[in-house]
N, C-alpha and C positions, 0 to 999 in steps of 0.2 A: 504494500500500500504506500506506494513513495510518493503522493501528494494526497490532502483531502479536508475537507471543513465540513462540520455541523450547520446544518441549514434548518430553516423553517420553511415547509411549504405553504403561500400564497395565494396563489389561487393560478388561472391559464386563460390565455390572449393569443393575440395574430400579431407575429410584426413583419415587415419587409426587409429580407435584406440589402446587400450593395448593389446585386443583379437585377432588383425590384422583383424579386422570387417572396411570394408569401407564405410564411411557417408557421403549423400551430405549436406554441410552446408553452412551458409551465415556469411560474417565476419564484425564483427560490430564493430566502434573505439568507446570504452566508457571513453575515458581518455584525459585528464584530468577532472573531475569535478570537480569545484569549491566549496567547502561550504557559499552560501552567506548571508544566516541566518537561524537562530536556531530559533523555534517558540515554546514557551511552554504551558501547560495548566496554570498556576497558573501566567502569564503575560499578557498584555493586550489583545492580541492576542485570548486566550482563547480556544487555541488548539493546539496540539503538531503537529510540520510538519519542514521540511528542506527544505530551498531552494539551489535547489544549478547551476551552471551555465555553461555549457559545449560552448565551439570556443572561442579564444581569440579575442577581436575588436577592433578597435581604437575607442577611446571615442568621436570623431565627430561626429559620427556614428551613435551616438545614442542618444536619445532624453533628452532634461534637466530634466522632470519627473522619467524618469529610471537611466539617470546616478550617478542624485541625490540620489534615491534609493540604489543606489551599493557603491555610495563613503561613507556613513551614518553609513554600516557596515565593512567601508574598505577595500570591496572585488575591484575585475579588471574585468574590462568591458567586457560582453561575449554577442554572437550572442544569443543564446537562453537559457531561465529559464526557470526552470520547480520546483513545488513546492509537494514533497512526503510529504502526511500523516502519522503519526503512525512509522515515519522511527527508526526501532530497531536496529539502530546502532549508538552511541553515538559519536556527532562532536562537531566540535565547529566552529563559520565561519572563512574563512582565510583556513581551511584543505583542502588537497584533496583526492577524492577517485577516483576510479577504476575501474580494471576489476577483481581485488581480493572478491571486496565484493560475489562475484561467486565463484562455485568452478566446477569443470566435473562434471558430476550426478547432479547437479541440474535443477530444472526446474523453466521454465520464463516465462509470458507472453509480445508479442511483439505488440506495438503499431505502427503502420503504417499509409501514409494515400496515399493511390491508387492512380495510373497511372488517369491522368486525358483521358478521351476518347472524348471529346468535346458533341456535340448536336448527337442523336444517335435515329433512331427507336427500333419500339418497339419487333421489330426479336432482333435486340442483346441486347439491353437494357431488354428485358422482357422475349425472347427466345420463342415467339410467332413463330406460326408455317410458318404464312402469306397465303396468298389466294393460290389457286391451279394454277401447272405452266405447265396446259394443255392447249389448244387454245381455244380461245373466252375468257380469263381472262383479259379486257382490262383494264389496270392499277393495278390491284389490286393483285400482286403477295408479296408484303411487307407492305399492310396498314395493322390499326389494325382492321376496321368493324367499327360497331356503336358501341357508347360509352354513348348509352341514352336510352330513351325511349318517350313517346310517350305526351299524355297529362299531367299523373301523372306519376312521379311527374315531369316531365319537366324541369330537370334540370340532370346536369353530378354529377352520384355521388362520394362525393368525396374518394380519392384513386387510381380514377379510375387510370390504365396502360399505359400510353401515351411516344408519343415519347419528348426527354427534353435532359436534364444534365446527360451526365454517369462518373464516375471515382470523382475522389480529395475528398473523404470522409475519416474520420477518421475513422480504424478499426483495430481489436484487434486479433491476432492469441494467442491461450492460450496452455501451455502444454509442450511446447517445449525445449530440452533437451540441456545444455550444454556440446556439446564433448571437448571442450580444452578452458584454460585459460590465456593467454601470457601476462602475468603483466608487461614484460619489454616493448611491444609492444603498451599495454593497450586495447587488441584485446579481444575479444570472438565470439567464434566459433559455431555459435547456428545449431543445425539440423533440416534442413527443412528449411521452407525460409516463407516468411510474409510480407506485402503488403509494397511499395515502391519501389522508383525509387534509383539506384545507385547514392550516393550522398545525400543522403533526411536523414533529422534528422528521429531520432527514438525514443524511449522510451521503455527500458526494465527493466522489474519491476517483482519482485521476485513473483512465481505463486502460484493465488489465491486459487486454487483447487488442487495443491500439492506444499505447503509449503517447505522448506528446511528438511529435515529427510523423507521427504515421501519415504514409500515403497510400492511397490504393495501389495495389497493382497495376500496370501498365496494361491495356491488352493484348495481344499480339492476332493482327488478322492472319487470314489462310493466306499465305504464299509471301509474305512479311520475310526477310531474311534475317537468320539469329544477330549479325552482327547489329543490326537497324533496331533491335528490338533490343539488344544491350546497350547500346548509346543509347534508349530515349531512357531508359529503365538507372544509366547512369548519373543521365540530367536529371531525373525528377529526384533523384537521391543527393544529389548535389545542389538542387533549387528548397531540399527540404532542410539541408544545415545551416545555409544561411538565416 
């Protein structure tokens, strides 16, 4: 996880970009973060990571184990921590970051965690078909059927699809593109949208499967000659370090 900020999610809009291309995006406050400690390899710790602290609290608020924790590095008391490994940007605690650590053309992956949907059968929880809703179906147009068998092995196995708990899980949208960066705002503008409720913390964190510089692949048409397609594949590699 070598970049990433605690955000709140806002709510979702349309903007244009440079090309007058219009995006539906979702707008996330990642700002202020706090830096609340520096963890290093060669310290007790034993591994390199940044904590750092996004909403300001009143320190009643919060419990003598954590607040203790925060005053120890002389940071100010925030609603939620969140601890990045490997962070390749160099702080110190007391700093804050942003929505700079981004820039447009990068990609994120977004941490959410879904709409709770309460106790649910197994039509929308599993999207089971449910019994037939011709006549003589009595009761059974939304159960799921047997869920066993017979003597052996006499028991439900386990996995089985049942109806239960849908929603409030933790989950990750990955890939997704930053169209705008509003550092006075401390806003980012992500396109596309990723699990949560308006209001609900978030966590976005620089993307694991296209890193910062990523470009797509070049295509290479039918009858293209390899060497034409290693020089355009060199250029875009060399227009991406710049």
């Amino acid at each position: 996880m070598p970049l990433g900020l605690i955000g709140k999610k806002l709510g979702h809009t349309r903007v244009y970009d440079a090309s007058g291309v219009l995006h539906p995006v979702t707008v996330v406050l990642v700002g202020p973060n706090r830096v609340l400690q520096v963890k290093t390899q060669a310290s007790k710790d034993g591994y390199n990571a940044v904590q750092l602290g996004f909403d300001d609290q009143k320190e009643q608020r919060l419990t003598k184990p954590l607040l203790g924790h925060i005053k120890k590095h002389s940071g100010v008391a925030v609603k939620r921590i969140k601890e990045f490994r490997n962070f390749s940007k160099d702080v110190k605690p007391g700093e804050i970051v942003g929505a700079t650590l981004f820039a447009p053309g990068d990609y994120v992956d977004c941490i959410g965690t879904t709409k709770g949907q309460g106790f649910e059968g197994v039509m929308k929880r599993h999207h089971f078909a449910g019994g037939p809703a011709s006549h003589g179906a009595k009761g059974w147009k939304r159960r799921s059927g047997a869920i066993g068998q017979r003597l052996f092995p006499g028991t439900v196995m386990r996995g089985m699809k049942m109806p239960g708990h849908m929603g409030q899980v933790t989950r990750t949208t990955q890939n997704l593109e930053v169209i705008q960066v509003r550092d006075t705002d401390n806003l980012l503008l992500i396109k596309g949208s990723f699990p949560g409720a308006e209001g609900d913390y978030v966590v976005i964190r620089e993307s694991k499967k296209r890193p910062k510089g990523w470009k797509p692949a070049v295509a290479v048409t039918v009858g293209k000659k390899k060497s034409e397609a290693k020089a355009a594949q060199a250029a875009s590699a060399a227009a991406a370090k710049k």
